[in-house]
C-alpha positions in Angstrom: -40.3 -150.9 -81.9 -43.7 -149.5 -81.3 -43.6 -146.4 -82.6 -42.4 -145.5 -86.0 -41.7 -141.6 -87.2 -41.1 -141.0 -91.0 -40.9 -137.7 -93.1 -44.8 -137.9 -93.4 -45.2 -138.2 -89.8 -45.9 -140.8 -87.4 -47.0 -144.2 -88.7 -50.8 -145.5 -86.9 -52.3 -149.0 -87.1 -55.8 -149.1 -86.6 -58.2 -151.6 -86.0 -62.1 -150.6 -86.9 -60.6 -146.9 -86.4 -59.3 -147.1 -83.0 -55.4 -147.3 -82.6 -53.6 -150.8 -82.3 -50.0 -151.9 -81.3 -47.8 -153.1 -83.4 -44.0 -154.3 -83.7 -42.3 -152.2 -86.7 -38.7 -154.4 -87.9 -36.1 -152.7 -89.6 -35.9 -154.1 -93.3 -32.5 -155.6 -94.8 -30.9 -153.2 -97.1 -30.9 -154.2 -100.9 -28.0 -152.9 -102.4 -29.3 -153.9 -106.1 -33.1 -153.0 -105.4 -33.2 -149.8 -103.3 -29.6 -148.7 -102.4 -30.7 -145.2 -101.7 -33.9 -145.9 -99.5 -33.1 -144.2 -96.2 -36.4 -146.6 -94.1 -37.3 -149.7 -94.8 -39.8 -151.3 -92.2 -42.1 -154.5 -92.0 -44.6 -153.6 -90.0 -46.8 -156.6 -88.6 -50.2 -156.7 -86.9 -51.1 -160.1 -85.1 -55.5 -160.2 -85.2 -57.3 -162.9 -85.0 -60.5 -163.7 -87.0 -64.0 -163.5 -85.1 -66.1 -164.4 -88.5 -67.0 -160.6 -88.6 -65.6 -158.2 -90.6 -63.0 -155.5 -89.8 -60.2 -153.1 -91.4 -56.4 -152.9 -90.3 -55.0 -149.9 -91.2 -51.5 -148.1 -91.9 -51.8 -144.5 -92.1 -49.6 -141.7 -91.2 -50.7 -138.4 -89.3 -48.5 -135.3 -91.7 -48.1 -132.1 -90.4 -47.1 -131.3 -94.9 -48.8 -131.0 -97.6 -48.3 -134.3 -100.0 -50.1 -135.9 -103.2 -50.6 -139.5 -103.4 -51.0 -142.0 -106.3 -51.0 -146.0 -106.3 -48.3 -148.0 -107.6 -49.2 -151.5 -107.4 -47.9 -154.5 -109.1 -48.0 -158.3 -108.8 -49.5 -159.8 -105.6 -48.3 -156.0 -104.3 -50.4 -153.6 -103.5 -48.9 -150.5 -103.1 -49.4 -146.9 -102.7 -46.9 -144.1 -102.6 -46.8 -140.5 -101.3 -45.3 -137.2 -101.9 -44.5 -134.5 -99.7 -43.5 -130.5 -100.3 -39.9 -131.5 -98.4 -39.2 -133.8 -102.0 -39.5 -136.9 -100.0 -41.5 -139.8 -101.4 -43.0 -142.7 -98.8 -44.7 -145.8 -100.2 -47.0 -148.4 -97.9 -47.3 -152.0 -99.8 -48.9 -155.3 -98.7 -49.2 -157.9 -100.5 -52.3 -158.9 -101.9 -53.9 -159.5 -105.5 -57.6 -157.7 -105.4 -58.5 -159.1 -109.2 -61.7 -159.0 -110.1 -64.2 -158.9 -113.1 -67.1 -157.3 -112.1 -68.0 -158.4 -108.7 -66.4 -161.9 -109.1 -63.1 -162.1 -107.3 -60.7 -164.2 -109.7 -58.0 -164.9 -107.1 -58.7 -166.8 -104.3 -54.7 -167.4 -103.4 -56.0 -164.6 -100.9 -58.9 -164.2 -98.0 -59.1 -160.5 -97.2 -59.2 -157.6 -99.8 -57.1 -153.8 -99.4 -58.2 -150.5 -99.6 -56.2 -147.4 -100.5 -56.7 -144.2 -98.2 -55.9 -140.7 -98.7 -53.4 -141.2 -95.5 -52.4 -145.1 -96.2 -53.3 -148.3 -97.1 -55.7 -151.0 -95.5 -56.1 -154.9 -95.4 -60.3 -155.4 -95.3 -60.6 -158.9 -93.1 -63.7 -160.9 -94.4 -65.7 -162.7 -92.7 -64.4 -166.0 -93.8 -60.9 -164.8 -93.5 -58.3 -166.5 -91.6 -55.0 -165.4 -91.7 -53.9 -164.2 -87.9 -51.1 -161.9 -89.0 -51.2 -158.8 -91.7 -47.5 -156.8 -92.7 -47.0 -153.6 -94.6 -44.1 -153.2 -95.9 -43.0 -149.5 -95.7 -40.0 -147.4 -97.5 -38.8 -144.0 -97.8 -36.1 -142.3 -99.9 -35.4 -138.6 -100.3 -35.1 -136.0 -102.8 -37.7 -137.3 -105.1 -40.8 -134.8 -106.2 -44.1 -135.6 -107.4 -43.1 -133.7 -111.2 -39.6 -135.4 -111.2 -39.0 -136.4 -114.8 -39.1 -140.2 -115.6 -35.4 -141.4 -116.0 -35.5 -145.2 -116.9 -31.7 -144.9 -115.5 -31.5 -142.6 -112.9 -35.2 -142.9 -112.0 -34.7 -143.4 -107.5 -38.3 -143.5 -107.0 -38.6 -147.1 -107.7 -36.8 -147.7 -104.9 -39.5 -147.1 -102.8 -41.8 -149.4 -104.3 -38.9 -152.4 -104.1 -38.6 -151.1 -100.5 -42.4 -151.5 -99.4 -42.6 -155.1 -100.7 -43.2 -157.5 -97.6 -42.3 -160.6 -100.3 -39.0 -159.0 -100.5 -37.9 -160.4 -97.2 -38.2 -157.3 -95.1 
């Protein structure tokens, strides 16, 4: 699958701004993790390093209104949005950007991220040189921005299960 249509809109991979292909898999479903996610994708993006530096983006072109806020966690970096139709989307990759001060403390990983109003990004160092970058992406519905936290019946951590690549998407 090239092209990949979720309640924010149509998903874009971009390379240095300008639109790349990319093959989109359909995730396994985890019945314990995220049983109410309705997409679950791995998207990956092959690119090969040229000892310059570039950005691979996943963004998502909405015709809504949403609000956004990051959710990462352990070598996941993850972002999640919300739109006015109570659906919530959330766009992981897996990555640890740890740093004090300017001095990067992990080195397990070559390339940084970067989180945009529309998506997340991988930034490819010079010195990178991993060939191949995935998102993991997950939707779910009826989930609002002002929801109140339930610890129990709380369905928008699905979503951030659901966009974990390390999950075996």
């Amino acid at each position: 699958m090239e092209k990949l249509i979720t309640p924010f809109g149509e998903i874009k991979i971009l390379t240095d701004g300008k639109t790349t292909s990319f093959s989109a898999e359909e995730g396994r479903k985890l019945d314990v993790l995220c049983p109410h996610v309705l997409g679950r994708y791995r998207i990956t993006v092959q690119f090969a390093p040229d000892g310059e530096e570039h950005t691979i983006a996943c963004v998502f072109q909405s015709d809504c209104s949403y609000k956004r806020t990051p959710e990462s966690g352990e070598r996941l970096e993850c972002q999640s949005f919300y739109n006015d139709r109570r659906f919530k989307l959330s766009i992981g990759l897996e990555c640890e950007a740890y740093y004090i001060g300017d001095v990067r403390i992990s080195d397990k990983y070559d390339y940084d991220v970067g989180y945009l109003e529309n998506g997340m990004s991988f930034h490819i160092k010079s010195d990178t040189k991993i060939q191949e970058y995935v998102f993991g992406i997950s939707w779910i519905d009826n989930v609002g921005w002002d929801d109140p936290i339930d610890d129990i019946k709380n369905r928008g951590v699905e979503t951030w299960y659901g966009a974990d690549p390390s999950l075996t998407l």
